[in-house]
Structure formats: C-alpha cells, structure tokens
TILUM-279341 format. One line per field, with one value per residue (C-alpha): residue in three letters; x, y, z. Coordinates in Angstrom, 1 decimal, always signed. Example, Ala and Ser with C-alpha at 12.3 -4.5 7.8 and 13.67 -1.06 7.14 Angstrom:
2
r ala;ser
x +12.3;+13.7
y -4.5;-1.1
z +7.8;+7.1
END
This chain:
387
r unk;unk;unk;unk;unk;unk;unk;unk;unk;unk;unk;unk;unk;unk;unk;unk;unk;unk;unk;unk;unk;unk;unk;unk;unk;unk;unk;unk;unk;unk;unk;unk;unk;unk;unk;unk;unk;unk;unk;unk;unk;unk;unk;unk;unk;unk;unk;unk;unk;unk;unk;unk;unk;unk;unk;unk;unk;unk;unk;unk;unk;unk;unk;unk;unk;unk;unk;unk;unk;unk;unk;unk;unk;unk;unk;unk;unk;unk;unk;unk;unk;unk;unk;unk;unk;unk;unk;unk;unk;unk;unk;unk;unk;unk;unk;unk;unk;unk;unk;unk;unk;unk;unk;unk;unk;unk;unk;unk;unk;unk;unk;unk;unk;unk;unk;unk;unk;unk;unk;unk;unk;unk;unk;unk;unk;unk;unk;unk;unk;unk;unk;unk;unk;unk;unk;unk;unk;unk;unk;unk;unk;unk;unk;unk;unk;unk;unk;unk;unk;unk;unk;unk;unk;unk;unk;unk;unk;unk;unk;unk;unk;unk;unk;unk;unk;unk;unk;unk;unk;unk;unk;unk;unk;unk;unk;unk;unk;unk;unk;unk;unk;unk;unk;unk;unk;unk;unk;unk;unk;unk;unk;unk;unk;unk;unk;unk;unk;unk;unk;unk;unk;unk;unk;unk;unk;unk;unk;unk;unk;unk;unk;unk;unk;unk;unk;unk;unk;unk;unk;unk;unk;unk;unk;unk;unk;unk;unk;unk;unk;unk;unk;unk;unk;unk;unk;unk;unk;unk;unk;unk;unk;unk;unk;unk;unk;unk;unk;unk;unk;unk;unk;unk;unk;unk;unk;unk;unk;unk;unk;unk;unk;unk;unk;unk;unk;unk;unk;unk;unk;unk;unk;unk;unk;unk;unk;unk;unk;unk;unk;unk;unk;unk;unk;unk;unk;unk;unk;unk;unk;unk;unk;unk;unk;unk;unk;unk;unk;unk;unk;unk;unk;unk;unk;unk;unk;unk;unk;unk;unk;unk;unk;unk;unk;unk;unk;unk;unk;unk;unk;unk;unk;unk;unk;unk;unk;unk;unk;unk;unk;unk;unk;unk;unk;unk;unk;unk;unk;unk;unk;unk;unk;unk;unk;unk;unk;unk;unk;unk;unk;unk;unk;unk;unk;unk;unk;unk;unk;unk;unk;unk;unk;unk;unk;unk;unk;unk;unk;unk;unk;unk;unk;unk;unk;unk;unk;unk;unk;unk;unk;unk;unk;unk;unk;unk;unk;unk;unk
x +9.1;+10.6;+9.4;+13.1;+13.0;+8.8;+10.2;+12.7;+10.3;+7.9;+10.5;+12.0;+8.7;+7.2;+6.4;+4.6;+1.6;+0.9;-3.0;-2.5;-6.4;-5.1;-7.3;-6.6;-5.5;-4.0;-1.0;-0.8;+3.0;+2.4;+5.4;+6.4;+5.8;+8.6;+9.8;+10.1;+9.4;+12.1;+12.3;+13.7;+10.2;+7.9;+9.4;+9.9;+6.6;+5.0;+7.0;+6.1;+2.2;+2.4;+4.4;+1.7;-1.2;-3.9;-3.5;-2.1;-0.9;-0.5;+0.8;-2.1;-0.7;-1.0;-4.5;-6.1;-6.6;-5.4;-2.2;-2.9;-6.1;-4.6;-2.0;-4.6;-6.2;-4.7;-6.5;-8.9;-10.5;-7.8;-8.9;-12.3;-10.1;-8.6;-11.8;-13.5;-10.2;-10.1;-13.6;-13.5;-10.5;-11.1;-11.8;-13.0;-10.0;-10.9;-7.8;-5.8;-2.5;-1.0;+2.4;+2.9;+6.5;+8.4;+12.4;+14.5;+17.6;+21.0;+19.2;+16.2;+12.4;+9.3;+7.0;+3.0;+1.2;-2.7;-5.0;-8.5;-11.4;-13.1;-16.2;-16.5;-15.5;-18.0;-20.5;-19.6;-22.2;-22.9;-25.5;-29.3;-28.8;-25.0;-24.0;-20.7;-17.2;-19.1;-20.4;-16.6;-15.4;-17.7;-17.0;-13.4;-13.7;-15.5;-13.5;-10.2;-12.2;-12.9;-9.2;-6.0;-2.9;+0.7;+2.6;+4.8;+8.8;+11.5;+13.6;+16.4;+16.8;+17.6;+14.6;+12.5;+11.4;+11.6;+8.8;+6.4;+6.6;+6.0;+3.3;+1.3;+1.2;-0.1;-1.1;-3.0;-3.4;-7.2;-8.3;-6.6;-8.3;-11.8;-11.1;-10.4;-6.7;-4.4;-2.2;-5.5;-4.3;-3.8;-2.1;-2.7;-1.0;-2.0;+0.1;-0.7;+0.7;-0.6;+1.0;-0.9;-3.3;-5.6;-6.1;-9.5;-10.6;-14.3;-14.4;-11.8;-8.6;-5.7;-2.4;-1.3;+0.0;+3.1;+3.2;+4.5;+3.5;+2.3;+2.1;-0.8;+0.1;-2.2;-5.9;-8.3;-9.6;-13.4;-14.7;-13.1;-13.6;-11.0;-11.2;-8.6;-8.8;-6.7;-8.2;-8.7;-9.2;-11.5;-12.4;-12.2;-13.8;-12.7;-14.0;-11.3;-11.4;-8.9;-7.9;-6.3;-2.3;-3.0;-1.9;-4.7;-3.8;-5.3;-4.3;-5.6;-5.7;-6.9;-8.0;-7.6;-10.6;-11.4;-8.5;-8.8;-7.1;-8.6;-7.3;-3.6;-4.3;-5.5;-2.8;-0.2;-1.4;-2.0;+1.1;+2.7;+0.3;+1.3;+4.8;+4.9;+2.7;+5.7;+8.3;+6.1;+5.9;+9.8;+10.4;+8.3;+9.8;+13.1;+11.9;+10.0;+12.7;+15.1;+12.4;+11.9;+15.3;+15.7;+13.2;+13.9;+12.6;+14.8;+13.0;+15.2;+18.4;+20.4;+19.1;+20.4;+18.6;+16.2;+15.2;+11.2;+12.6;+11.4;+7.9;+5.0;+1.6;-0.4;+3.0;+1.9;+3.8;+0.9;+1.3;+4.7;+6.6;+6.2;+8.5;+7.1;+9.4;+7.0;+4.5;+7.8;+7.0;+3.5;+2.2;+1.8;+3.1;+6.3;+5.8;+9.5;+8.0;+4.7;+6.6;+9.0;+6.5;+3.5;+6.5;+7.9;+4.5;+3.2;+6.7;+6.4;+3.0;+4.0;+6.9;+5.6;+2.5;+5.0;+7.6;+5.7;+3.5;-0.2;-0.8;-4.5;-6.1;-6.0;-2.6;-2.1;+1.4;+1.4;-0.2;+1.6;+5.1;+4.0;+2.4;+5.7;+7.8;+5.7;+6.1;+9.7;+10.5;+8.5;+10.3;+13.3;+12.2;+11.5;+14.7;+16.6;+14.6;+16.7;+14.2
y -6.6;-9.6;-11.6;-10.5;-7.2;-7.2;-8.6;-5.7;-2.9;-4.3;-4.8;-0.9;+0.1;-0.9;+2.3;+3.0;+5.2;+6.6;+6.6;+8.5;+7.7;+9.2;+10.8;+14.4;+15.1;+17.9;+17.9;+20.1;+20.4;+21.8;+23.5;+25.9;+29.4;+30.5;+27.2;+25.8;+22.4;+20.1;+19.6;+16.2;+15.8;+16.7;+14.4;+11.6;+11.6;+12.6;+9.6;+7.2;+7.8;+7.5;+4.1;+2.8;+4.0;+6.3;+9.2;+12.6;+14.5;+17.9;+21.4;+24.1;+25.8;+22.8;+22.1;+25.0;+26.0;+29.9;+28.5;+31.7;+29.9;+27.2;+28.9;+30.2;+27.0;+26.5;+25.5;+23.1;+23.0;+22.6;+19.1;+20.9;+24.3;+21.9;+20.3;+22.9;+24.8;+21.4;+21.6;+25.3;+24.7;+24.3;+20.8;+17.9;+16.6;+13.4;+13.4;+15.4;+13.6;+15.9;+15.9;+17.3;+18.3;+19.2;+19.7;+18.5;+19.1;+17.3;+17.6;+15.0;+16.1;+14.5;+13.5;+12.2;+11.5;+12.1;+11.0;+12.4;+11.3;+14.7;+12.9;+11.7;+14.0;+16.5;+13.8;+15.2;+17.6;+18.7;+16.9;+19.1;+22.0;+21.9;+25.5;+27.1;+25.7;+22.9;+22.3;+22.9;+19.9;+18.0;+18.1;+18.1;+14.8;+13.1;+14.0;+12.5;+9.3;+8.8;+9.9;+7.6;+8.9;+7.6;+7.5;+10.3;+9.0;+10.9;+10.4;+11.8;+12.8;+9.0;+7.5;+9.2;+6.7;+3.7;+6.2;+6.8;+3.4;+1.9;+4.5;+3.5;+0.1;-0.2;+2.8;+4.3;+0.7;+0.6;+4.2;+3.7;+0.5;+1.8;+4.0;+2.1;+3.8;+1.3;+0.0;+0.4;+0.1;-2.5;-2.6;-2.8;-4.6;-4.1;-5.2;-3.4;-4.0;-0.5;+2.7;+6.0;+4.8;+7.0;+5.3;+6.3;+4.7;+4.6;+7.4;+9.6;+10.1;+8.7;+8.5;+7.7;+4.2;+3.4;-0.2;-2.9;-3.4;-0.4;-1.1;+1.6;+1.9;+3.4;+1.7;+1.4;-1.7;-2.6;-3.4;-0.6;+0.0;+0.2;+1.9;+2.1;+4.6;+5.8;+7.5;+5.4;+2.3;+0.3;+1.3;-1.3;-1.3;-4.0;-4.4;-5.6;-6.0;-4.8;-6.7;-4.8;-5.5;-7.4;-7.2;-7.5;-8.1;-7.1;-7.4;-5.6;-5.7;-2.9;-3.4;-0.6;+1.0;+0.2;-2.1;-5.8;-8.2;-10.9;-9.5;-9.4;-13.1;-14.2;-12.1;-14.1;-17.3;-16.8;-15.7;-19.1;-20.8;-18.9;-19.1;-23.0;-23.2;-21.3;-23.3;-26.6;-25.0;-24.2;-28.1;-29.1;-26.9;-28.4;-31.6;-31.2;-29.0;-32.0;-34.2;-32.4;-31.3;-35.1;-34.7;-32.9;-32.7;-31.9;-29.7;-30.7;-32.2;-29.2;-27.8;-28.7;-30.4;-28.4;-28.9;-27.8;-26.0;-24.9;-26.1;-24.3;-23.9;-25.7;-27.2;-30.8;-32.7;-34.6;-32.9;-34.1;-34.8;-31.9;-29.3;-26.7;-25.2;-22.7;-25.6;-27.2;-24.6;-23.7;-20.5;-20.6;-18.5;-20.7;-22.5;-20.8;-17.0;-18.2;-20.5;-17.1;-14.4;-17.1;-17.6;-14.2;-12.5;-15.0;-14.3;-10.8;-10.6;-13.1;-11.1;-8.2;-8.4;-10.0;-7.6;-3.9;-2.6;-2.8;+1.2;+1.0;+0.4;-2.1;-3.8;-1.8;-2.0;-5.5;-6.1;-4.0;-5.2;-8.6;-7.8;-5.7;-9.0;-10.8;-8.6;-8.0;-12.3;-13.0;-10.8;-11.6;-15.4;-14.5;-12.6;-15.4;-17.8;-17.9;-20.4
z -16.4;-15.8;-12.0;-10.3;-11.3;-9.8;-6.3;-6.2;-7.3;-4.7;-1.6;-3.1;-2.8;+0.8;+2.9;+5.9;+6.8;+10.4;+10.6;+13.8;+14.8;+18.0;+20.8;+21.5;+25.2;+27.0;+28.9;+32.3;+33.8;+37.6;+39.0;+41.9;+40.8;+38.8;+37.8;+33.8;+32.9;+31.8;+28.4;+28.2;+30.8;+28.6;+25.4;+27.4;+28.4;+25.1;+23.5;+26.1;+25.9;+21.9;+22.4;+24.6;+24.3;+21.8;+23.9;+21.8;+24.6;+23.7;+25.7;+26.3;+23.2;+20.9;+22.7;+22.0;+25.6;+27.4;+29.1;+31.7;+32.4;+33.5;+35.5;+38.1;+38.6;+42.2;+45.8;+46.6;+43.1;+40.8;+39.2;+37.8;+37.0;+34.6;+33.6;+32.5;+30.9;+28.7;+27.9;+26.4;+24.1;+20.3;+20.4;+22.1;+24.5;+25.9;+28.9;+30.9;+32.2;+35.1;+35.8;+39.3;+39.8;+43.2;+42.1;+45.6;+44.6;+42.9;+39.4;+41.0;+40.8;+43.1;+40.1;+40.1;+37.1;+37.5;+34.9;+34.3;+31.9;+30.8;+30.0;+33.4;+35.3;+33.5;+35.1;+38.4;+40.2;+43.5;+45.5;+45.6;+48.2;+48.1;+47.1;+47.4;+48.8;+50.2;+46.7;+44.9;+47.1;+46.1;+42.4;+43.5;+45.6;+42.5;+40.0;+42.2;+42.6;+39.1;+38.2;+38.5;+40.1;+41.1;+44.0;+44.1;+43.0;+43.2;+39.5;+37.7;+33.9;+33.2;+35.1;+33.4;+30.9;+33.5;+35.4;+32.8;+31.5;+34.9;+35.5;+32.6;+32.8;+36.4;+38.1;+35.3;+33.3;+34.6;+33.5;+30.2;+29.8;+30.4;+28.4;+25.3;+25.1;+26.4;+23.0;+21.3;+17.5;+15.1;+11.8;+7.6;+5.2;+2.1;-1.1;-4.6;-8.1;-9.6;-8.1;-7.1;-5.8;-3.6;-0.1;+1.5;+4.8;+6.1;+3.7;+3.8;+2.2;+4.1;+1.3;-1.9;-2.4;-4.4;-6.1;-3.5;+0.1;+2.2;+5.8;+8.2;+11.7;+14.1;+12.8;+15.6;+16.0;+14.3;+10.9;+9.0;+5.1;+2.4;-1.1;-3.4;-6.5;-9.3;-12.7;-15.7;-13.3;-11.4;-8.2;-5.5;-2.1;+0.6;+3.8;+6.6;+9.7;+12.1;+15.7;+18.7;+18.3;+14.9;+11.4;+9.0;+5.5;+1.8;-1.7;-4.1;-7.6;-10.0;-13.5;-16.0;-17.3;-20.7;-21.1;-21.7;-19.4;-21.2;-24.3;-23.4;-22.2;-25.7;-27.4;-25.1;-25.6;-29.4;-30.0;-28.3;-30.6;-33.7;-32.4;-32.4;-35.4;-37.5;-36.0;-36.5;-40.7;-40.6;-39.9;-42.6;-45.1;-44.5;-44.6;-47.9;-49.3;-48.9;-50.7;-53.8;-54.0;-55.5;-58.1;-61.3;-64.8;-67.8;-69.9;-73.0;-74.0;-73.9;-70.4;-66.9;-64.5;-62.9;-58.9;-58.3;-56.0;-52.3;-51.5;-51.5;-50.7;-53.8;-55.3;-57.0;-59.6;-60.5;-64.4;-64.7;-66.5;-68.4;-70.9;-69.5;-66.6;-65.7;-64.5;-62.6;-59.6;-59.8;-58.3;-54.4;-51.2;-50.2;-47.0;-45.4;-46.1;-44.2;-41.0;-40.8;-41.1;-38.5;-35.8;-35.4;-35.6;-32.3;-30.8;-31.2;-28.9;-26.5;-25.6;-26.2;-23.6;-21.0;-21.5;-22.3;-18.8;-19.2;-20.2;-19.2;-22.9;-25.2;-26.4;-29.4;-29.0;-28.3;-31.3;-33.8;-32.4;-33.7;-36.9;-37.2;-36.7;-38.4;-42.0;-41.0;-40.6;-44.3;-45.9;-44.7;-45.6;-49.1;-50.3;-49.2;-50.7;-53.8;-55.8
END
C-alpha cells in the first residue's frame, strides 16, 4: 500500500472509545405529591453532570434502589431516608444529587440542587446516650453539614442548563472536588498500524481497535496499563500515564508471530541490489555486444562473415583465428538472459514486499513473485536473443 493511500486508511479509520470510568450515583427528583418531573429536567441535568464531572447519575430504577422507598422518605429525616435507600440498592452509589422542585406557576419551577457523599454521610452517628428523635436530628444535622446545597432559583425550561452549570461549578464545586469528581478524566491516543486489535486496560477488555488512530475518552487519571493483542501476533504491554484534562499518547507497533520483519527487509533490499546488479549486466552486454559485433572470422572462402555474436559468460577469442565456427561462440549462459532474468527477479521482491501487506508469516509470496519474474525476464531474454 502505497504512503497516500496509508494516511487515508489511517485518517478513515480514527474512532473514539468512551471508557465511561464513571461513578455510579443516584438521582432523587422531590416534588409536591401528585406532581411528575420534567423531562427536559431530568436530561438537562443528566447531560450537564456527564459534561462536567464523573458522576453517573442515574433514576431509582436505573440505580437499583425501590422508588416507593424513596417516596416515603419525608419529615425531619429525609437526607438519611435517602442515605440508607442508596446504600441498600444493588451497588455501591457513591452520591445522591437532589433536585428539590416547587412549580410557581407560568411554566417556572423553584429548583435546589443538594449533593450528598454516601460514604460520609454513613460516617454520621448519634452522640452516646442520644436515642430517638433527638438522635434522628442528629444524623440529620450531620449529614446537611457534610452535604453541599444551592440557593433556591426560580428557572424556566430554557434556564435550565445556565442553572446546573452554574450550580456545579460553585455551589457544589468544593464537594465535587473532595470528592475527586470534578472533570476528573483525561484522554488516550493511541495510533496502531495492525487492525483488530483487542484493547485491555489494567486488565480488562475495553474494545477492539481498527488500524489508524483510536482516541479513549473518560480515563481516570493515574498510572494506568495498556495491552494490546490480536492472534498470531506479539502481545505488547505499555504502561502510560494519564493527567487530569490531558491527552496522553501511544504508538504501538505489533509484530506478527512467526513472521520475519527482518526477512522482508533483506528481501527489499536484495532485490534493489539484484535489481541494479541486472541493469549494471544489461549495460555491459550492449557495450560488449557492440565490441564483438566488429570482430569476425571467415571460416572459408566461400562463407560469409560471421559475428561471434552476443557475449557470454566464458566467451574468449584467444584460439582464433580458427575454421572451426563452433569454437567462434563457445559455450556459456549469455550475459542479456542473466542481466534480464538478475533485474526483474530483485525488482520483483522489492515491489513485491512494498506493495503486498505483511500476512503474518514469512514472505513466501514475495519471494515467488520474484523468482517468477526472474524465470519469466530470462526467458524472454533468450528467445530474443537471436545469436
């Protein structure tokens, strides 16, 4: 494949993976009895916590955790109702983003974003001899200090995204922070020349990479460990290191099992030799053709004059004169049949190993294409070698 037709295949070929290294979360919606949540609410603030930050927010349903449950978690102790719903789902959910909503009328809602941190506010516990409703404040009053919260804003359907936005960058900026989910990914480059190619990272299989650039989104940031494998190749491991907001880079190169690189690189270059070697033996036959052209030996009185014809390997007219014509042109393999059959035999693998893809295994192919050209250019040589 020629180098134009690699740039194309390789800009063709650039695709993009979503890690999605993304920390589960759940997403309450509080409303006045009776009331739905607003669809274009709930995607706007899904898409505005995946833009800027590592939180997955997810509805109960998505979560894992009894919706119902969650509906009866009203009065004094609704943070740790929450809590503790979280906690029971099906797996681990590190937050809970609230979205308390008040409608007031003209299509405008009264919104406050609350965010909790499960982990700490499992931490919270009622002081020794604390029992009952004196104890549930408690836990309640320590879970709302170790939460972040907005001030309540009254939007419409088109502020929606200005709120959430502005909401995550200050008011719950700090939380986020701590908590290591605030635009927490980085991103891999990684360029490839050989295509299906298993991707594994730190162990575990992420894609299949096409040949060209492949571009991962969503990497947490750390020392993280690439391998790259595909059957009849080398496996390669490369350890990279990934930077919050970063594009780390990697190419890779994958030799085929079995195969010989080295191999297609002494067939190359031999064939350029063998190639110039012919063409260097074609010039010399011409010239020496002309030369004995001029020399001729009668063999009698009656008979023409008669050239010695092309030159050969082993010709000599040290005998001559002589009336023998069979010594005239001596046996030998004539130097044209050799320069043709030498030339197109190095050409044949030189543009055969840059032309034909590497298959994985030895440059059979390669090699027989020039033999082929080779046997093919000699004999074309000698039946037009009239002398």
């Amino acid at each position: 494949m020629s180098p134009a037709l690699l740039v194309l295949a390789a800009i063709a070929s650039s695709a993009r993976v979503g890690l999605a290294e993304r920390t589960p979360a759940l997403m309450v919606v509080a409303l006045p009895k009776g009331a739905a949540p607003s669809t274009d609410l709930v995607r706007v603030a899904d898409a505005t916590f995946r833009a800027k930050t590592g939180l997955d927010v997810r509805p109960p349903a998505q979560a894992g955790v009894d919706a119902e449950r969650l509906a009866r978690c009203d009065g004094p102790a609704r943070l740790a109702c929450w809590v503790d719903a979280a906690r029971s789902g099906r797996e681990r959910l590190a937050a809970i983003v609230a979205i308390t909503v008040l409608p007031v009328g003209d299509g405008r809602d009264r919104l406050q974003l609350t965010l909790i941190d499960t982990e700490r506010a499992a931490q919270c516990r009622a002081g020794p001899g604390v029992e009952g409703r004196e104890a549930r404040e408690a836990i309640e009053d320590c879970i709302w200090s170790r939460s972040a919260r907005t001030q309540p804003t009254v939007v419409d359907a088109t502020g929606l995204p200005t709120f959430f936005e502005g909401s995550i960058d200050h008011e719950l900026a700090p939380l986020l922070n701590a908590m290591n989910e605030l635009a927490p990914f980085g991103r891999i480059e990684i360029t490839i020349e050989t295509p299906q190619v298993e991707l594994w990272i730190d162990g575990t299989l992420r894609s299949t990479l096409a040949a060209g650039t492949t571009r991962v989104e969503e990497v947490r940031p750390g020392r993280r460990v690439l391998a790259f494998r595909r059957p009849g190749f080398t496996a390669e491991t490369r350890p990279i290191h990934v930077e919050r907001s970063r594009t780390a880079t990697a190419a890779i190169t994958l030799l085929p099992l079995g195969a010989s690189p080295v191999a297609r690189r002494v067939l190359t270059y031999s064939g350029l030799t063998a190639a110039a070697i012919g063409v260097s033996l074609g010039v010399y036959a011409i010239v020496r053709a002309n030369a004995v052209d001029d020399a001729c030996l009668a063999a009698d009185e009656d008979a023409p004059c008669t050239p010695l014809g092309a030159p050969r390997f082993g010709l000599s007219t040290g005998d001559l004169p002589s009336s023998d014509r069979d010594a005239v042109n001596p046996g030998g393999i004539s130097i044209p049949v050799v320069a043709a059959g030498i030339g197109l035999m190095g050409a044949g693998w030189a543009i055969a190993t840059w032309w034909l893809d590497d298959d994985g295994g030895f440059p059979w192919v390669e090699l027989l294409t020039g033999v082929g050209a080779g046997v093919a250019g000699a004999t074309a040589a000698a039946v037009l070698d009239s002398r």
